[in-house]
C-alpha positions as CSV (number, residue, x, y, z in Angstrom):
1,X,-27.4,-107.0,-7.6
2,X,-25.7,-103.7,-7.6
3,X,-27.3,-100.2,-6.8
4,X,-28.1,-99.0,-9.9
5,X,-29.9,-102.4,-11.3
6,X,-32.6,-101.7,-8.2
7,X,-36.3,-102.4,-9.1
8,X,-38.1,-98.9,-10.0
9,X,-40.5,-99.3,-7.5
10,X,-37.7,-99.3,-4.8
11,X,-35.9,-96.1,-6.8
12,X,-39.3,-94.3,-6.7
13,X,-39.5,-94.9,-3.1
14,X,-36.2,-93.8,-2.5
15,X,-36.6,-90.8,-4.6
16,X,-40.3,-89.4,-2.9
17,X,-38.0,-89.9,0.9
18,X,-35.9,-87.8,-0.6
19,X,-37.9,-85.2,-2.4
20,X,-40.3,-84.6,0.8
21,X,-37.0,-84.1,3.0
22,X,-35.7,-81.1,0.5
23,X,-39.1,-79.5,0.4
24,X,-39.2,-79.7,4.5
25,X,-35.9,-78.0,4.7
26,X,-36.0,-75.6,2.1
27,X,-38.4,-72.5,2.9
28,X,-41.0,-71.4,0.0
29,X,-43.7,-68.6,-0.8
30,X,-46.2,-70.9,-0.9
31,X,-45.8,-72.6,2.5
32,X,-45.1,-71.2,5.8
33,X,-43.4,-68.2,5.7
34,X,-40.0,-67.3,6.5
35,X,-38.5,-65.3,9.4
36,X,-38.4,-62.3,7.4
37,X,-41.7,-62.4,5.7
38,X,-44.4,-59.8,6.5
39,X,-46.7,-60.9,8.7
40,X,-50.5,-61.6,7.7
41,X,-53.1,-60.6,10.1
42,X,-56.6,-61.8,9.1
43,X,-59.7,-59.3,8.5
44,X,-61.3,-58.2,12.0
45,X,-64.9,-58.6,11.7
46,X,-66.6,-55.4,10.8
47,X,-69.2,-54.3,13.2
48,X,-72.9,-55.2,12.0
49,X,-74.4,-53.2,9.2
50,X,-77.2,-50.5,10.1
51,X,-79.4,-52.2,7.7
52,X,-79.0,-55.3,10.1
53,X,-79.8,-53.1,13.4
54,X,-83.6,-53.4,14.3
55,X,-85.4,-50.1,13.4
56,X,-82.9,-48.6,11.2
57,X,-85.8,-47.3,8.7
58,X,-87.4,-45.4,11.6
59,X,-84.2,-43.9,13.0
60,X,-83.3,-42.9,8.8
61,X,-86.6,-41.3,8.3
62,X,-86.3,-39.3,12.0
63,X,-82.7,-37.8,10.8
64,X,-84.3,-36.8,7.3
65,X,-87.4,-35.0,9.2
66,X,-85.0,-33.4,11.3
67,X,-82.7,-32.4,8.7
68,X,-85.8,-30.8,6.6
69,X,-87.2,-28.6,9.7
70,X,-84.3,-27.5,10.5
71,X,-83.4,-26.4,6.7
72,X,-86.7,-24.9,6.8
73,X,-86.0,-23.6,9.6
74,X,-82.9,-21.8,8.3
75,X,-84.8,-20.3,4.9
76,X,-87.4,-18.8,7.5
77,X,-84.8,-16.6,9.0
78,X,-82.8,-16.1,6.3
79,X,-86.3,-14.9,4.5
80,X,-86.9,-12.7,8.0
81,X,-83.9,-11.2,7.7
82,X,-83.9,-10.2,4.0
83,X,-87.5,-8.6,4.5
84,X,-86.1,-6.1,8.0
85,X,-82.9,-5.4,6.2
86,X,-85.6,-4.4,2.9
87,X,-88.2,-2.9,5.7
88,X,-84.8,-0.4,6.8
89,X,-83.6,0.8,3.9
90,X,-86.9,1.5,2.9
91,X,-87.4,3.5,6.2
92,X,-84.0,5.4,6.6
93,X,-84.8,6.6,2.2
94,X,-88.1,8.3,3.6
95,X,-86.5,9.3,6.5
96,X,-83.5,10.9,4.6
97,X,-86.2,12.4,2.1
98,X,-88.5,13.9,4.8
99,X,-85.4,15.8,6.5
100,X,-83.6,17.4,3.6
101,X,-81.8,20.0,6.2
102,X,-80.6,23.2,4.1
103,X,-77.6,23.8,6.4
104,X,-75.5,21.0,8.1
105,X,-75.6,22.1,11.3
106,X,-77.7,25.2,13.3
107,X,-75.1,27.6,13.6
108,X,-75.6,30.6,16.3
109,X,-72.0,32.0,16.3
110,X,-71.3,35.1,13.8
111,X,-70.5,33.5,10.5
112,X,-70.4,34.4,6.9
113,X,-73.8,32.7,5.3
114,X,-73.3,31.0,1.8
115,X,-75.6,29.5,-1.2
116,X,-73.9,28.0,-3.8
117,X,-75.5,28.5,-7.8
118,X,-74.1,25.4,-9.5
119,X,-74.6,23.8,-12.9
120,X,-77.9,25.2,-15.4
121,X,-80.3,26.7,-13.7
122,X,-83.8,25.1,-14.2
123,X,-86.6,23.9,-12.5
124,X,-85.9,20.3,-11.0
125,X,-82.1,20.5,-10.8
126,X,-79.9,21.5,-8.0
127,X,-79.7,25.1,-9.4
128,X,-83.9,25.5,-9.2
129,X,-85.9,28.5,-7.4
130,X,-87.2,25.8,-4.9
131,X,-83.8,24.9,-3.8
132,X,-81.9,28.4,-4.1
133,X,-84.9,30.3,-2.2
134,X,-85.2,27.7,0.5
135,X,-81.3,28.2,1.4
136,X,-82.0,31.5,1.2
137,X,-84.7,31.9,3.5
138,X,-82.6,29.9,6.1
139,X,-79.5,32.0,5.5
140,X,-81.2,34.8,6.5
141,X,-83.4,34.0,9.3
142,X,-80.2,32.6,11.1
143,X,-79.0,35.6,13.8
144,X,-75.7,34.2,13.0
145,X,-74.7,35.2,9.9
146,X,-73.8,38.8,9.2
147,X,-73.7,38.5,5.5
148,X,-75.0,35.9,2.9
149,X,-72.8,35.6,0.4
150,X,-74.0,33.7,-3.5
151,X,-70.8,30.9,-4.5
152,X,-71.8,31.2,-8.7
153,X,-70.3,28.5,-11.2
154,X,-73.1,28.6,-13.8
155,X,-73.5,29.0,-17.8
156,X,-77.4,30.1,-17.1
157,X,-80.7,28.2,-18.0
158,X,-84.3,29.7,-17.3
159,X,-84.8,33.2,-16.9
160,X,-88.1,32.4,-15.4
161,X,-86.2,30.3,-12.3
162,X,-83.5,33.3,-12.4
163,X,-86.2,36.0,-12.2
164,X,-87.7,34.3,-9.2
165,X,-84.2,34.3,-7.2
166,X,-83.6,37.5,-7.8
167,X,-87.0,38.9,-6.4
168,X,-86.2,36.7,-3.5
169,X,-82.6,38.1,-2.8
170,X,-84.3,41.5,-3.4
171,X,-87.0,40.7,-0.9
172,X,-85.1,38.9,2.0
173,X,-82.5,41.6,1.9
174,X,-84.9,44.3,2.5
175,X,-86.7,42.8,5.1
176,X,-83.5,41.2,7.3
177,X,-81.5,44.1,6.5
178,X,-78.2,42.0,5.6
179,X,-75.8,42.4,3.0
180,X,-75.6,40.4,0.2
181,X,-72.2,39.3,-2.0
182,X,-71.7,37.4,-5.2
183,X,-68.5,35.5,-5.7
184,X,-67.8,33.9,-9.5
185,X,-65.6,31.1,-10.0
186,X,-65.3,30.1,-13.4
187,X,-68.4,31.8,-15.2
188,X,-71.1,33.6,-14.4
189,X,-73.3,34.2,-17.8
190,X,-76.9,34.5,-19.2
191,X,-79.4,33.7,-16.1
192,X,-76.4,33.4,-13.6
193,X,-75.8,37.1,-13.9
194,X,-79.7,37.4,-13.7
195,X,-79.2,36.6,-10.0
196,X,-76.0,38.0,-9.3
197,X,-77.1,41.6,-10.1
198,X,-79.5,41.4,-6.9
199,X,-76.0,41.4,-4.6
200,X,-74.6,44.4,-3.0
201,X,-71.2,43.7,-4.8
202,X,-69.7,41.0,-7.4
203,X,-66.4,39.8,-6.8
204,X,-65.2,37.9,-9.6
205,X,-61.4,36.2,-10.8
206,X,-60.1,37.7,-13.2
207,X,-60.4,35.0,-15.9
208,X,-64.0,34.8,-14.7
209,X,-66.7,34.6,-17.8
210,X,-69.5,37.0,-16.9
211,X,-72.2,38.9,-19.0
212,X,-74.2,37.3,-21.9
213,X,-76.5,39.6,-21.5
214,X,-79.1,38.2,-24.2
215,X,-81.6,35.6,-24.8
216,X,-82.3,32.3,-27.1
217,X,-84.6,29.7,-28.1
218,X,-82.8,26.9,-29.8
219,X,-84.4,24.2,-31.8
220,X,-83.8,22.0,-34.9
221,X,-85.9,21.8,-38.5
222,X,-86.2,18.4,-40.5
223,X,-88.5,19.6,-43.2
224,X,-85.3,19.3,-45.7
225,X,-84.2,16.2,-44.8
226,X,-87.8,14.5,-44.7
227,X,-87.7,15.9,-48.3
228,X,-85.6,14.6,-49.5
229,X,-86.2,11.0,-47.4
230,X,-89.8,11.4,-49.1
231,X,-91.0,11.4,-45.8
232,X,-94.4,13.2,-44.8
233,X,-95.5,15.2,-41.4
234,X,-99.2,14.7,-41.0
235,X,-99.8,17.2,-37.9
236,X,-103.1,18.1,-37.2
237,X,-103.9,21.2,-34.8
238,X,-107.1,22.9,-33.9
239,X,-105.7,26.8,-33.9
240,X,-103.4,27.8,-36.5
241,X,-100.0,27.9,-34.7
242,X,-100.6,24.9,-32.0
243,X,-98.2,23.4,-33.8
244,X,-95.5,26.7,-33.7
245,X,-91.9,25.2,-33.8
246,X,-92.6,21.9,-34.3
247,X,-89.2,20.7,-35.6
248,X,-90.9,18.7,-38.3
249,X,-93.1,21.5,-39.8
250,X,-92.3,24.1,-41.8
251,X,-92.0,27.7,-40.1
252,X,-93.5,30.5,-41.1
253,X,-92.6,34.5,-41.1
254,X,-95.5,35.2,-38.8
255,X,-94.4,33.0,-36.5
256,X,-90.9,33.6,-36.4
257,X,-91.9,37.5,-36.1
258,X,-93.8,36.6,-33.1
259,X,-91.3,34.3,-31.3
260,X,-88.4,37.3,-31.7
261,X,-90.9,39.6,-30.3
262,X,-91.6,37.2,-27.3
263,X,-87.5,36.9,-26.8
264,X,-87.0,40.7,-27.1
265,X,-89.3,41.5,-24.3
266,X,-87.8,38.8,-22.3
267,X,-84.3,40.8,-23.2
268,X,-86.0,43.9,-22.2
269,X,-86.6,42.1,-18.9
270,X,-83.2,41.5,-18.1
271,X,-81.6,44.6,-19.7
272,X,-84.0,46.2,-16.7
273,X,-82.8,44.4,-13.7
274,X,-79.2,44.3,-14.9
275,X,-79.6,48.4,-14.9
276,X,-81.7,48.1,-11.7
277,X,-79.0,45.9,-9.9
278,X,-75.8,47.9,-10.8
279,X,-77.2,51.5,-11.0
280,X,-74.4,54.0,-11.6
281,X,-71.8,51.5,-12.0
282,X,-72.6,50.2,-15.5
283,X,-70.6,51.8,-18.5
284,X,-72.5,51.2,-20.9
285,X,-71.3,50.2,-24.5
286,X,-73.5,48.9,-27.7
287,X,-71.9,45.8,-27.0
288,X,-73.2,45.3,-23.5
289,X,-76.2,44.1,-23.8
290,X,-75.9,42.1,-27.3
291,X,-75.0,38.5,-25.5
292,X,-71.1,38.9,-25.5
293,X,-69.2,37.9,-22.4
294,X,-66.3,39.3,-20.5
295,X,-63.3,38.3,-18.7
296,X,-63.2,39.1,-14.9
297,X,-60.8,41.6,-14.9
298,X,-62.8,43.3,-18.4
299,X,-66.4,43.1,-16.4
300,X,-64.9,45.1,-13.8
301,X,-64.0,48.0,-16.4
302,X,-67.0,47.6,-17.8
303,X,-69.0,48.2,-14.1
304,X,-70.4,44.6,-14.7
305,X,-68.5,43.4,-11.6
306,X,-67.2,45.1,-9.0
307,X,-63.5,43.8,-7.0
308,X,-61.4,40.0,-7.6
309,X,-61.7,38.3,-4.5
310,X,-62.5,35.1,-3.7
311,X,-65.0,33.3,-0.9
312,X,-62.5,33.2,1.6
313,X,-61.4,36.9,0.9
314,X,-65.4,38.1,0.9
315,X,-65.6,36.4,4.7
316,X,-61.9,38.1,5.9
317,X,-62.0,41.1,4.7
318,X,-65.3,42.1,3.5
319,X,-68.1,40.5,6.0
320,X,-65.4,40.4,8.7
321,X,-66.5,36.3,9.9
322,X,-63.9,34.0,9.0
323,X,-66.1,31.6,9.8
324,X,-68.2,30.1,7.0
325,X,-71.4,28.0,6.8
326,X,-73.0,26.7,3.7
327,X,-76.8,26.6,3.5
328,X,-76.7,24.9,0.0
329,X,-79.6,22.8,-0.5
330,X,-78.4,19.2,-2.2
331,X,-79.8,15.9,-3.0
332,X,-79.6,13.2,-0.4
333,X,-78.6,9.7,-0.8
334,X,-82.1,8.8,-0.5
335,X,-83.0,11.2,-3.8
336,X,-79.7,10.5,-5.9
337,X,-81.0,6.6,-5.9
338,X,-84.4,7.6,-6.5
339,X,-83.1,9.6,-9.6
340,X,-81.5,6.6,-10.2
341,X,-83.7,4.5,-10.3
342,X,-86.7,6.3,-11.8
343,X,-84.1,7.0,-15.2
344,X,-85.5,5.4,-18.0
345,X,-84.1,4.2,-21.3
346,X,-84.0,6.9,-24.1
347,X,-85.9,9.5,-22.0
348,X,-83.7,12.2,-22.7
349,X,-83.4,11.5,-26.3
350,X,-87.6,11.7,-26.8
351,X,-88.0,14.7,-24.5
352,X,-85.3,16.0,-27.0
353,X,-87.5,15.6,-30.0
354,X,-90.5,16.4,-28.6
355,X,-90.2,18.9,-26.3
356,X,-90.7,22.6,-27.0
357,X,-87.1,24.3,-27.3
358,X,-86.2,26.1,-24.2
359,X,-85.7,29.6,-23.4
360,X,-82.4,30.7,-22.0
């Protein structure tokens, strides 16, 4: 029997020898790897779970407490702190507000003394008889300064406050026996030049606005346009003119005839201590007293002023002390914030409407 007319059994046989020889020799993924194949290195075994450890619930609940007190712990101060830091500010404003100094430091050396007028002159603001007088006062009770000298920048305001400062001026002058200067920067009018009269001499800049010699009460009428809106004022008074210049009523010729009596006494006022305050000097013209203004260099022809000079000049040449010290009494921090915070919406705009017009 030749080779290929073998039984199939003895060909299968001879066939699986074969087969399981190639596979042995022949490398595959599947079996074991090859030289070059990376090796596999089995799982370490992970250390036991906490949940396994005995006690883990008790140690879990300890690190929770602890984590609480101390984040309590950490509000607590943070709370402390918040409440001194409130506590300090709150001391250092009163302290700032009880020690509202007048001049920066107490100065015993000859020096030229100076107030500066600033801004309108009324009660509550930085231009205000309280303040002004109060400067004053120190200015001249201090042995240092040989002269005080007034630094004015002002459009007016009250001749009530004005009045005041200059019976001050007049007052202190006479009883310290030191001169007194007024220096203008930009203008000098109305109530400004109320107090300036009171000084020995006004030194002004040529360009300077001084004079306005006069006096106003401003105010507004709606009776037209509520009119015409169809809208009607019920006021009621007890006295006939308790309601005088109410910007809603009508005016009537009484009391217009009484307010420009009221103002022309007033002007009468100030024609006086203009007169008083520059004597001889004053060439008078119609137009002098009539609420115009000036120049500088025209109050000076006019005797309204007297020289252009400037602080600096006034201290050199004039008061002989170069050295200057300003007595100006100003808001603190502690007061600008409390301004700042006491401001309230639309103030300004009621007190507009309702207040009685001012006199200036």
């Amino acid at each position: 029997m030749t080779e290929n007319n073998r039984p199939d059994s003895e060909n299968q046989s001879f066939d699986a020898e074969n087969a399981s020889k190639i596979r042995s020799n022949m490398p595959s993924d599947q079996s074991k790897p090859g030289p070059d194949a990376p090796e596999i290195v089995a799982p370490k075994k992970s250390k036991a779970d906490p949940i396994d450890t005995p006690g883990w619930e008790r140690n879990t609940l300890e690190r929770l407490a602890f984590a609480s007190l101390n984040e309590q712990k950490a509000t607590r101060r943070w709370k402390a702190f918040v409440r001194m830091s409130w506590l300090l500010f709150f001391v250092v404003l009163v302290w700032m507000a009880l020690h509202r100094g007048t001049p920066a430091t107490s100065a015993s050396a000859p020096h030229t003394a100076v107030v500066e007028i600033k801004g309108e002159i009324a009660a509550g603001s930085d231009a205000s008889a309280e303040f002004i007088n109060a400067a004053l006062k120190a200015a001249f009770e201090d042995d240092g300064a040989k002269a005080v000298v007034l630094l004015i920048n002002s459009p007016g305001g009250s001749p009530v406050q004005a009045g005041m400062m200059n019976d001050e001026i007049r007052r202190l002058k006479a009883k310290h026996k030191k001169p007194v200067y007024a220096v203008v920067e930009e203008t000098c009018a109305s109530a400004a030049y109320y107090i300036a009269v009171a000084a020995d001499q006004i030194f002004v800049d040529k360009a300077s606005i001084v004079g306005s010699i006069g006096v106003l009460m401003d105010g507004f009428g709606f009776t037209g346009l509520m009119d015409k809106l169809g809208v009607e004022r019920r006021l009621l008074t007890a006295g006939e003119n308790k309601g005088f210049l109410d910007p809603f009523s009508k005016q009537t010729d009484k009391q217009r005839e009484f307010a420009l009596t009221m103002l022309n006494q007033i002007h009468q006022q100030f024609i006086s201590v203009v007169k008083a305050g520059r004597g001889v000097r004053l060439k008078e013209t119609p137009e002098m007293f009539s609420g115009l203004f000036w120049t500088g260099q025209q109050a000076i022809e006019l005797g309204l002023a007297d020289k252009l000079g400037t602080l600096e000049y006034v201290a050199r040449e004039v008061v002989k002390q170069e050295d200057i010290v300003d007595y100006t009494r100003r808001d603190n921090v502690a007061e600008r914030l409390a301004k700042k915070f006491g401001a309230a919406v639309g103030e300004g705009a009621i007190k507009a409407v309702r207040a009685l017009p001012a006199i200036r």
